[in-house]
Backbone as CSV, one residue per row, in Angstrom:
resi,resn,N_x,N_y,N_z,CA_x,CA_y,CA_z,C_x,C_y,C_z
1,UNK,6.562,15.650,20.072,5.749,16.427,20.980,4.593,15.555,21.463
2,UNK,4.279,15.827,22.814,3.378,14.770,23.203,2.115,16.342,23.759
3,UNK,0.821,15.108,23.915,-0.024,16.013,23.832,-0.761,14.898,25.285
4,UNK,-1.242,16.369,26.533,-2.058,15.935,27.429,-3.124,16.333,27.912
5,UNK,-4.062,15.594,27.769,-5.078,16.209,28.182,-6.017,15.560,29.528
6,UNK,-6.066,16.874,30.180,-6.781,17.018,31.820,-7.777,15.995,31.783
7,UNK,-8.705,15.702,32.337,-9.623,15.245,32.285,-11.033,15.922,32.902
8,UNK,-10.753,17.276,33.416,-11.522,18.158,33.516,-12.146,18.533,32.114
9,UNK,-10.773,18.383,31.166,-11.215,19.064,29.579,-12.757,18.141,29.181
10,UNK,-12.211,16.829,29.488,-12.858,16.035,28.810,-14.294,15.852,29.668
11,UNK,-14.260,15.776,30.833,-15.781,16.187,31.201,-16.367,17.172,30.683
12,UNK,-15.511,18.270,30.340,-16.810,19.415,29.723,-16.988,19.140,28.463
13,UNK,-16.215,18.587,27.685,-16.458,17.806,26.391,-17.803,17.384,26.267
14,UNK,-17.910,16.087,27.348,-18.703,15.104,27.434,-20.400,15.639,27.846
15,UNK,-20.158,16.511,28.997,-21.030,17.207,29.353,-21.675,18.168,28.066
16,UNK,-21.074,18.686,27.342,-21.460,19.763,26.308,-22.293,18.716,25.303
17,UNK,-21.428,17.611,24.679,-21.917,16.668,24.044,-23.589,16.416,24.649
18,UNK,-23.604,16.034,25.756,-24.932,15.640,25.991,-25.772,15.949,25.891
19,UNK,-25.639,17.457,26.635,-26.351,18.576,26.796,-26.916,19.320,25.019
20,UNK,-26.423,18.966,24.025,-26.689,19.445,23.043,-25.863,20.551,22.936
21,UNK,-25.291,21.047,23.545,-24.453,22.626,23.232,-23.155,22.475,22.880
22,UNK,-22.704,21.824,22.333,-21.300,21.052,21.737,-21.200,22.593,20.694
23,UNK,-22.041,22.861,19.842,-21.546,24.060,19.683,-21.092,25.106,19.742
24,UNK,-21.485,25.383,20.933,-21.144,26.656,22.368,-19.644,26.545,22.588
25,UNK,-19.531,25.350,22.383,-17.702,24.714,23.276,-17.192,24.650,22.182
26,UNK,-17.315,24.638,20.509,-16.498,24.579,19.689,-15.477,26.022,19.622
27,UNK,-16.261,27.098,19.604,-15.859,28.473,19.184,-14.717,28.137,20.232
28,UNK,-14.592,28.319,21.862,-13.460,28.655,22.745,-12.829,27.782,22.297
29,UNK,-12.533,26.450,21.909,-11.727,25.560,21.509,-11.041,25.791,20.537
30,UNK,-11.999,25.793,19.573,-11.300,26.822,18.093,-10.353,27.691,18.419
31,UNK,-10.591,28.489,19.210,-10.033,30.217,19.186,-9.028,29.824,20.529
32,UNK,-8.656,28.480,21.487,-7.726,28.395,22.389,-6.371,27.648,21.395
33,UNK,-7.189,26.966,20.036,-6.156,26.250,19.616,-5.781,26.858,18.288
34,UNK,-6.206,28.167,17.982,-5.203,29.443,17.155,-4.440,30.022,17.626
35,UNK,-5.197,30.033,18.756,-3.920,30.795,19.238,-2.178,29.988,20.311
36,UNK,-2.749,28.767,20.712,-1.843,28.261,20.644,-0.884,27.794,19.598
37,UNK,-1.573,27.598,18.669,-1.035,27.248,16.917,0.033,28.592,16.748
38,UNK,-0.134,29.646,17.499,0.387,30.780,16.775,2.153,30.677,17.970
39,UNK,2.128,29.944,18.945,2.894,29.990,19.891,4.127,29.267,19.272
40,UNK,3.176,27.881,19.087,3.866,26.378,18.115,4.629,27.019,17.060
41,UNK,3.580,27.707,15.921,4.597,27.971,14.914,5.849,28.931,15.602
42,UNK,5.595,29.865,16.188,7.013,31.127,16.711,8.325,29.972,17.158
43,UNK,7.531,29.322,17.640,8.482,28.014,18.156,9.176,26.939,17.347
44,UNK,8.382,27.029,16.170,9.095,26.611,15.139,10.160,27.425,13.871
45,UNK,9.569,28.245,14.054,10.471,29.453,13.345,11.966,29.504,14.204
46,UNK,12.069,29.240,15.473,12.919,29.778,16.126,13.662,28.611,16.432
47,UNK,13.411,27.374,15.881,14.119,26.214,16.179,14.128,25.792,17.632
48,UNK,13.041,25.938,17.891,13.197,25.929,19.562,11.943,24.279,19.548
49,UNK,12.568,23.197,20.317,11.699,22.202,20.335,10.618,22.768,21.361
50,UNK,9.704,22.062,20.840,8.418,21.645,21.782,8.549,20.669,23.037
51,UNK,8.331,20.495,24.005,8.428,18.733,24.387,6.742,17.821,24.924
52,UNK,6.003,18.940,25.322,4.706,18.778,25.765,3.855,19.678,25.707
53,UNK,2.453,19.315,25.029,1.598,20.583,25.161,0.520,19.981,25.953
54,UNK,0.449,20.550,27.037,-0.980,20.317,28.439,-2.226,21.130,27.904
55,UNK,-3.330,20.727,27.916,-5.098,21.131,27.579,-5.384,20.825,29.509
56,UNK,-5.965,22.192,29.874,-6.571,21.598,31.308,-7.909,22.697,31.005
57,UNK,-8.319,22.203,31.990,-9.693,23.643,31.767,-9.322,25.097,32.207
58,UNK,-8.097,25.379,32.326,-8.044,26.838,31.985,-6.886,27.791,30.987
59,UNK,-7.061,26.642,30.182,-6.155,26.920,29.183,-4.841,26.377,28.803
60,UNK,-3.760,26.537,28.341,-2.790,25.292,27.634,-1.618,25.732,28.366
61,UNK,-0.515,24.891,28.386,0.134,25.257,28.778,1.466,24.502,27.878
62,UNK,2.737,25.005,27.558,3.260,24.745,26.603,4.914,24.661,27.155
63,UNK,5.446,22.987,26.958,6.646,22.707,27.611,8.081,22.598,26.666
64,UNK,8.998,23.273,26.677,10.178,23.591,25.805,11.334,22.796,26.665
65,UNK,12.291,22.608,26.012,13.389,21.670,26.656,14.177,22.876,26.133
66,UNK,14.003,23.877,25.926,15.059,25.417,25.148,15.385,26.633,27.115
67,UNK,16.477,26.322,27.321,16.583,26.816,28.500,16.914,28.148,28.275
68,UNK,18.002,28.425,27.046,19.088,29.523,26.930,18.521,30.449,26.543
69,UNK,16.856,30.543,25.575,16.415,31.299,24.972,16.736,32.866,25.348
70,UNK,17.059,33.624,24.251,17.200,34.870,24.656,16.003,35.700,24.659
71,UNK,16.012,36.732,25.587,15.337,37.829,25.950,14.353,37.917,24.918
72,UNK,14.655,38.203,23.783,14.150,38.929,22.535,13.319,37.689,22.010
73,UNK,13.705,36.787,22.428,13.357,35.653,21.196,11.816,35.254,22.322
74,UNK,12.144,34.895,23.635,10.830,34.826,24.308,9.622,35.861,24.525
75,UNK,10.111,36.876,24.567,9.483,37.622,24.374,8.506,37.866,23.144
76,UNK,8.989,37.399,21.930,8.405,37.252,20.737,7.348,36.129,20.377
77,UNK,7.963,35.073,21.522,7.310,33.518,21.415,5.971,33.742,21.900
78,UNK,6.020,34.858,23.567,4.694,35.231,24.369,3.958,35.629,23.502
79,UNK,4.430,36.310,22.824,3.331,37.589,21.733,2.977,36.720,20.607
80,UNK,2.972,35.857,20.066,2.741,35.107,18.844,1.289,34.367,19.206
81,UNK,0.890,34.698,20.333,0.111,34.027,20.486,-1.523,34.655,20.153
């Protein structure tokens, strides 16, 4: 699994860093990457590969090479999150 990140992300990174409020930006980060964590694992339960996970500034976006997935099973993957 490869991992990409925007570079929008990383200006507000950088910007937060400076600014002293790096704390402010931990919590949404924290709480964007539980709940993606919760997508990953459904996705691992289900034997379904990963192939890319995108970070942009409005949230993640998550790339599967699993075309056939059934109804039930995506549906379950959305909600895990």
């Amino acid at each position: 699994m490869s991992i990409s990140v925007s570079p929008s992300v990383l200006i507000m990174i950088f910007v937060s860093a400076l600014s002293g409020k790096m704390s402010v930006l931990a919590v949404p980060l924290l709480a964007a990457a539980a709940h993606e964590l919760g997508h990953i694992a459904c996705a691992f339960v289900f034997s379904i590969p990963i192939k890319k996970l995108r970070l942009n500034l409005f949230g993640a976006l998550i790339e599967t090479d699993q075309f056939n997935c059934s109804y039930k099973k995506e549906a379950i993957l959305s909600l895990a999150g």
